[in-house]
N, C-alpha and C positions, 0 to 999 in steps of 0.2 A: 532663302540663303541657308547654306548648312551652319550647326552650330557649334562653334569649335569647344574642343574639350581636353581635360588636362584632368585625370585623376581614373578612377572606379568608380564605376556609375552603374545601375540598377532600376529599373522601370518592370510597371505589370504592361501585359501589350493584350491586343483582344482577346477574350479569353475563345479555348478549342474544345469545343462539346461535341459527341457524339451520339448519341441515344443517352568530429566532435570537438569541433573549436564553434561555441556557444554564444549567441548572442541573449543575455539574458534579460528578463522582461526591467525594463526600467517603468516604474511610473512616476509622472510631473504631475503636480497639483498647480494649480495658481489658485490665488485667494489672499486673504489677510489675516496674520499670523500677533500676537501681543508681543509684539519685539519692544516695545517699552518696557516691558519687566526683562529686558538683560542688560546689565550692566556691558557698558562700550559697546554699542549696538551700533553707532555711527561706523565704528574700525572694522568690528565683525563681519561685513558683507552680507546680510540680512535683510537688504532691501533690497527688490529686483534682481536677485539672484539667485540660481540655482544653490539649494542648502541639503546635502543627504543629511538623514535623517534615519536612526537606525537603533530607535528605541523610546520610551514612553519619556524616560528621566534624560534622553538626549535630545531630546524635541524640546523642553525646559528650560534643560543650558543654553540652546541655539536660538527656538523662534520663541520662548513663552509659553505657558500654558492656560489655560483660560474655560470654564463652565460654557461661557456663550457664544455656544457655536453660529448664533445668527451674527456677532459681530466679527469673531474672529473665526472665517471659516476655515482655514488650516487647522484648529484642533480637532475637527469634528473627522476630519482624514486621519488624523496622527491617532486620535482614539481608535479609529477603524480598524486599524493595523497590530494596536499596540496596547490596547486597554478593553478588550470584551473575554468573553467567556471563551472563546474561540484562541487558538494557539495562535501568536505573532507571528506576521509574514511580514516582510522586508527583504532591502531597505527601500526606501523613496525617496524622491527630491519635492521639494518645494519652491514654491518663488511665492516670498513673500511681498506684496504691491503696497503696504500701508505703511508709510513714512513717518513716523513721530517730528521730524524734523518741518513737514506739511500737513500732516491730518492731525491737527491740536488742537486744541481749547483756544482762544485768543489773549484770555486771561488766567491768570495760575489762581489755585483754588489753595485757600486755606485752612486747616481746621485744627481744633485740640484736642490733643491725646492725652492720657494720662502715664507717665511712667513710673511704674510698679518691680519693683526686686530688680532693677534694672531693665527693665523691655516693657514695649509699647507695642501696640501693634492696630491696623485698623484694615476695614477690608473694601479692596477696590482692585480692577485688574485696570482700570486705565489710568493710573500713576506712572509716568514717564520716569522712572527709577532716577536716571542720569539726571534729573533737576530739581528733585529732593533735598530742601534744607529745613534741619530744626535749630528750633530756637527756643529762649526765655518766653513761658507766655505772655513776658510783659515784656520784652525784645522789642527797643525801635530801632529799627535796620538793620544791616548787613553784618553791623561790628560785632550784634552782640551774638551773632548764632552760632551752634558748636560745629566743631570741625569734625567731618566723618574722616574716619582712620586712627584719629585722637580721641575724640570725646563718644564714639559713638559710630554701631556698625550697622550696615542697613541691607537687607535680605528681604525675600519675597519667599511664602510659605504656600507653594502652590495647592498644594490637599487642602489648604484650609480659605484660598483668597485673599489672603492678606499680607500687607507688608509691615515686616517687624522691625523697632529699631532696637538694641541692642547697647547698653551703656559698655564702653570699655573702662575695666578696671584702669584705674589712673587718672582717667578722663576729669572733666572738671563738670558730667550732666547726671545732679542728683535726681532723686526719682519727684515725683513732681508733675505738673504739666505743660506739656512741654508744645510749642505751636510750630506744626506743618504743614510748608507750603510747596507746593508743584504742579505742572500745569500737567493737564490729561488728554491722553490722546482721545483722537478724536473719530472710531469706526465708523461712521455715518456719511462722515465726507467721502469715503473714498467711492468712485462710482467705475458705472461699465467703463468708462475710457481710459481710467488706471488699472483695469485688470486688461483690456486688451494693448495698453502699449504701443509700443514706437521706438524705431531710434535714431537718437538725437543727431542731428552734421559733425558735432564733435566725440561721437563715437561713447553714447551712452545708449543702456540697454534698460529698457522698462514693459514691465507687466508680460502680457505671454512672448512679445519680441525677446524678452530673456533666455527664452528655451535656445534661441542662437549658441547661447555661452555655456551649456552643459558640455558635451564633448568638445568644443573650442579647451574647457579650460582643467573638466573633470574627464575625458576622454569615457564619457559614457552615453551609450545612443540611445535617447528618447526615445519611447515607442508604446507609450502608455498614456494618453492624455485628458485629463478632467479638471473642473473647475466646479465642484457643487457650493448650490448658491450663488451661482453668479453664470454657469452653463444654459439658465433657462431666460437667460436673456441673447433676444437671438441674435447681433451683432457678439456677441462672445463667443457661441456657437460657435458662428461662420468665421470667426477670428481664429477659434481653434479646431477647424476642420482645415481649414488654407493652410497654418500654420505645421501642421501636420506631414506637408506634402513637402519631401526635399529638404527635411530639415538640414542645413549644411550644405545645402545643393545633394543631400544621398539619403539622408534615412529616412524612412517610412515609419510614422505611428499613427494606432487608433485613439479612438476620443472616444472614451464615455462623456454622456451628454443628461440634463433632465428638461423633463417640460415641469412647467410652474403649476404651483396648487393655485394660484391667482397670478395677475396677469398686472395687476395695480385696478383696470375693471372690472374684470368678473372674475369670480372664483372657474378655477378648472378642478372641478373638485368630482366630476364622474367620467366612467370611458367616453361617454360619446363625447363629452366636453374635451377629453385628452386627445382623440381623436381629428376633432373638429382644428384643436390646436396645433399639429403638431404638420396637420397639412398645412392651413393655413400659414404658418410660418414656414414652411418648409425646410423642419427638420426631418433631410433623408438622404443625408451622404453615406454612400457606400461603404464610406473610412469612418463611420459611426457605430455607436448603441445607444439610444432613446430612452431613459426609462422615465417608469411615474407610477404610484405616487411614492410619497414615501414612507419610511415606516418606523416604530420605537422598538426600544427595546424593556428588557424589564424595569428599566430604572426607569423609564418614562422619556429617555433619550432619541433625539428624530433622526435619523441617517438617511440623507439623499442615497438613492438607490444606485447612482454611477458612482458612490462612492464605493458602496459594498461589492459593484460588480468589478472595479478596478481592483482590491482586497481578495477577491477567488478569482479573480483571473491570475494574479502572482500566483494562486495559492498552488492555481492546475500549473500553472507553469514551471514553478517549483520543483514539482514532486513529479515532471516528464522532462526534464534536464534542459528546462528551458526553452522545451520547443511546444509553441503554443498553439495545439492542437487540441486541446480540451475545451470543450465547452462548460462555462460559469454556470449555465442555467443548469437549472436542479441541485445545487449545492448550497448547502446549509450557510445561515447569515444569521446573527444576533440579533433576532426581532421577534416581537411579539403580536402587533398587530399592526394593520396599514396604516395610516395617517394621509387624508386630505385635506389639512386645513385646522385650525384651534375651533372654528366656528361651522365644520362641517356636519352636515345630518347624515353624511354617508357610512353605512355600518361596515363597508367593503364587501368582498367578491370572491368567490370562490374560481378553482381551474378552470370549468367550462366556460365561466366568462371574463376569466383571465385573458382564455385563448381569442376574445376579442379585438385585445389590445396587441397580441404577438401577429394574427394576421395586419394587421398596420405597422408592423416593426417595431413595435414598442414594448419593450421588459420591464415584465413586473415584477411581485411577491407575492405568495400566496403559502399557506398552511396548509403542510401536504406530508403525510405518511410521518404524522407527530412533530415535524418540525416546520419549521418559515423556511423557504428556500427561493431563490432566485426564478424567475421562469420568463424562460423567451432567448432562442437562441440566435435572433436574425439581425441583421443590420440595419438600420434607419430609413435602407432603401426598398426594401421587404413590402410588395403588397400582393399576399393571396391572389394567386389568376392570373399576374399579372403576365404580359408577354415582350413585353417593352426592357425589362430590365436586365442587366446584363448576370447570367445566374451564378458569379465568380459573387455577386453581393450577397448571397439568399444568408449564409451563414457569417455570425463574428466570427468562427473560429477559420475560417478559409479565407477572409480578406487578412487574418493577423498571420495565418500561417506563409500569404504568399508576401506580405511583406518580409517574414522573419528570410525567406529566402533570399528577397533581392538584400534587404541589409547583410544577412553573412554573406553572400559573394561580395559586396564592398569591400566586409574588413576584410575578408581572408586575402583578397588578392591589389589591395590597396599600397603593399610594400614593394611588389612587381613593377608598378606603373613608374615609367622612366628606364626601365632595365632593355635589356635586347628582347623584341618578340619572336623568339625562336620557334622554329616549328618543337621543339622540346616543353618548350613554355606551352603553347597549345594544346597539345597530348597532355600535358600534366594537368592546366585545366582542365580539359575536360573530361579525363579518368577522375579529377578529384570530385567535380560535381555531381557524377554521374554515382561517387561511391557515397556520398550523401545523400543524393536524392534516394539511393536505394536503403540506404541506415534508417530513412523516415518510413520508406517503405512498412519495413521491416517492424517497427515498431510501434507502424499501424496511423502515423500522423497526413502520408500519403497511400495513394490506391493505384491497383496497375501496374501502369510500366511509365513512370514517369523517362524523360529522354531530356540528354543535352546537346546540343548540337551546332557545331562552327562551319557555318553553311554558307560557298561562295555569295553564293545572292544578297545575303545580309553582310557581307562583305568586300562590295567593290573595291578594282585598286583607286579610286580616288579615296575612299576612306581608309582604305589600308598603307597609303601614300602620305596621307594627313597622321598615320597610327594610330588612328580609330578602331578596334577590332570590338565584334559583337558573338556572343553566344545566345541560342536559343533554348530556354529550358520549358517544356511544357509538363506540367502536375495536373493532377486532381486530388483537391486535398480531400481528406474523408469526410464524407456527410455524418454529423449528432443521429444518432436514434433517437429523431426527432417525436415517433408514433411508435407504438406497437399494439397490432389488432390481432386477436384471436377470433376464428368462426367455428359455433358450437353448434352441432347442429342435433337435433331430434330423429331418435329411430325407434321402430317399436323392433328391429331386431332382437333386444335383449328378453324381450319376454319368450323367448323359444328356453329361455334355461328353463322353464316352470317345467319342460315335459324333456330333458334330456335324461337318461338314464345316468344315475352318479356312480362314482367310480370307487 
């Protein structure tokens, strides 16, 4: 049965082998963010919701900041972006999944502080800010504890981890010790089935079902998608590879993905082991990038490597007006050396057996020509020889480029849909694509003679009766200078200068 349609729609179709209105790169994280350290965090929209994010000290104000990137893993993105040595690329969205209001303590924790010239202070990030009260250290109950806004002001001092309270002049809390109680959240609870989400009969959105409500509500198209820390569980994965597809019923994004340094049994802590795993679970969607392991940087800090590959993929995207035809791999990343594991005996790998892990589709890192850089340019579906696989997958940068295409003919022609399909309207399509496709051309993101085409066949009058109309655009995006080999060869020609007469 045909499927009826109402809007601008966009699909890749087989691919054909032979021998400036911008969609810019959006990336979504999902993970769990210290939303307990923001005051009004219930009103804010901070839980399962798309949050841009568009600076170090705005990540702060919005989701929290936090050291522990194993519990809160949205900092560990939000440093990527916005705290290394490397110049800030943004902005990004977040969806944070950990709820203070469900992933809590059971019981509120107490303790005593001292206050000194007025301020206290003690260091923890999981103090639920909003259920903070101090009191008399010899306070029995509610009556006698001081009033914040009156007696006293209460702040979190991210550089240092600590929440500080603050006497106010007037107040009636002299310096002293003073007893604070509030219940702590609680990052442990939250598991794979709060980052993959659902939504609810009565129209609530949770965990990656969230990315629904980016352009629904921010009118911005997803097309960047990772979850480190929580990617190398494979129902997450596959949660954000489906997810992926149609977001909205139209836009098209890729997934950075990791495999696990361990599995909860075994350490995945060498290639063959990453390997071994990456089939076995079958990570190898064509709308993907794999990577492993991972790596630190000088402070001793661990960055999942889909993190950094989302971080230079903005970065290429950026700096070619948002058309995403550059390849991440070989682009410098804030690391200093691999990382598999706190208890690994692996020293790491050099390129040659990097290129291991890239004929498996899996991007690594490696220290190459004085710096740590990204390496491996293929998709998830990538297997060396292979003959089976469709070769629109061999490159990230050719499944992102022919998305970026079907999402801009969405937007650009998405205000049309409902108007008169005039033969004017037609022509105008397809001159307008056809001067795109050649600007990519041009600028080297496409190759050849890509073509658009409104071809009766793909347009019966039963679907042109229905107002169904279809265009055919066929590309080849440009292949990475994946190799490059030189042949030197040996001659004893040169030894005739010994006897040539000089001049």
């Amino acid at each position: 049965m045909a499927e009826y349609k109402h809007g601008a729609y966009g699909r890749l179709t087989e691919s054909v082998v032979e021998s400036a209105l911008a969609v810019s790169t959006v990336p979504v994280y999902f993970g769990t963010a210290p939303v307990n350290l923001v005051r009004g965090y219930a009103e804010r929209d901070v839980v399962n919701a798309p949050v841009r994010v568009t600076s170090l000290a705005d990540a702060r104000e919005r989701i929290g900041g936090s050291a522990d990137w194993a519990a809160f893993t949205l900092c560990e993105a939000v440093a990527a972006h916005y705290d290394t040595t490397a110049e800030a690329v943004g902005p990004i969205y977040v969806v944070n999944v950990l709820d203070p209001d469900r992933h809590r303590a059971k019981k509120a924790t107490t303790q005593v502080v001292g206050l000194a010239n007025g301020t206290a202070s003690f260091p923890t990030d999981r103090a639920i800010l909003d259920t903070v009260t101090v009191a008399p250290e010899a306070a029995d109950g509610d009556a006698a504890a001081y009033v914040e806004g009156e007696d006293y002001a209460l702040s979190y001092n991210h550089n240092a981890g600590k929440v500080v309270i603050t006497a106010i002049e007037g107040g009636s809390m002299p310096d002293g010790s003073v007893r604070v109680t509030f219940f702590e959240v609680d990052p442990a609870s939250v598991t794979a089935e709060d980052v993959i989400g659902y939504v609810s009969d009565d129209g609530e959105y949770f965990g990656i079902d969230a990315l629904a409500l980016l352009y629904q509500e921010q009118f911005a198209i997803p097309n960047l998608l990772a979850a480190p820390g929580w990617s190398e569980v494979p129902a997450v994965y596959d949660r954000l590879v489906k997810a992926a597809q149609k977001i909205n019923g139209h836009w098209d994004a890729y997934v950075a993905a990791d495999l696990p340094l361990t599995d909860g049994r075994s350490a995945v802590d060498t290639i063959d082991k990453a390997i071994a795993w990456k089939d076995e679970h079958a990570y190898s969607s064509e709308r993907s990038s794999v990577c492993w392991p991972q790596v630190t940087d000088a402070s001793g800090r661990a960055f999942h490597l889909s993190t950094l590959f989302v971080v230079e993929s903005l970065r290429a995207d950026n700096d070619n007006g948002g058309v995403p035809f550059v390849s991440c791999s070989n682009k410098a990343i804030p690391a200093c050396r691999q990382r598999f594991g706190d208890d690994a005996a692996n020293r790491g790998f050099d390129q040659m057996r990097a290129n291991a892990l890239n004929e498996h589709g899996i991007t690594t890192a490696i220290g190459w020509a004085g710096e740590w850089v990204l390496w491996g340019p293929h998709t998830a579906a990538y297997r060396f020889g292979s003959t089976s696989m469709d070769p629109r997958g061999i490159f990230a940068s050719a499944m992102r480029m022919l998305f970026h295409i079907t999402n801009l003919f969405q937007l650009e022609w998405a205000p049309a849909i409902d108007g008169p399909m005039t033969r004017a309207l037609q022509d105008r399509i397809v001159n307008r694509e056809q001067a795109k496709l050649d600007g990519y051309v041009t600028q080297g993101a496409l190759i050849g003679r890509p073509t658009v085409a409104f071809d009766p066949a793909s347009n019966p009058d039963a679907s042109v009766m229905e107002g169904d109309f279809r265009w055919d655009i066929a590309v080849t995006p440009t292949p990475p200078l994946k190799s490059a080999s030189v042949c030197v060869a040996y001659t004893d020609a040169g030894f005739a200068a010994y006897f040539e007469d000089g001049e």
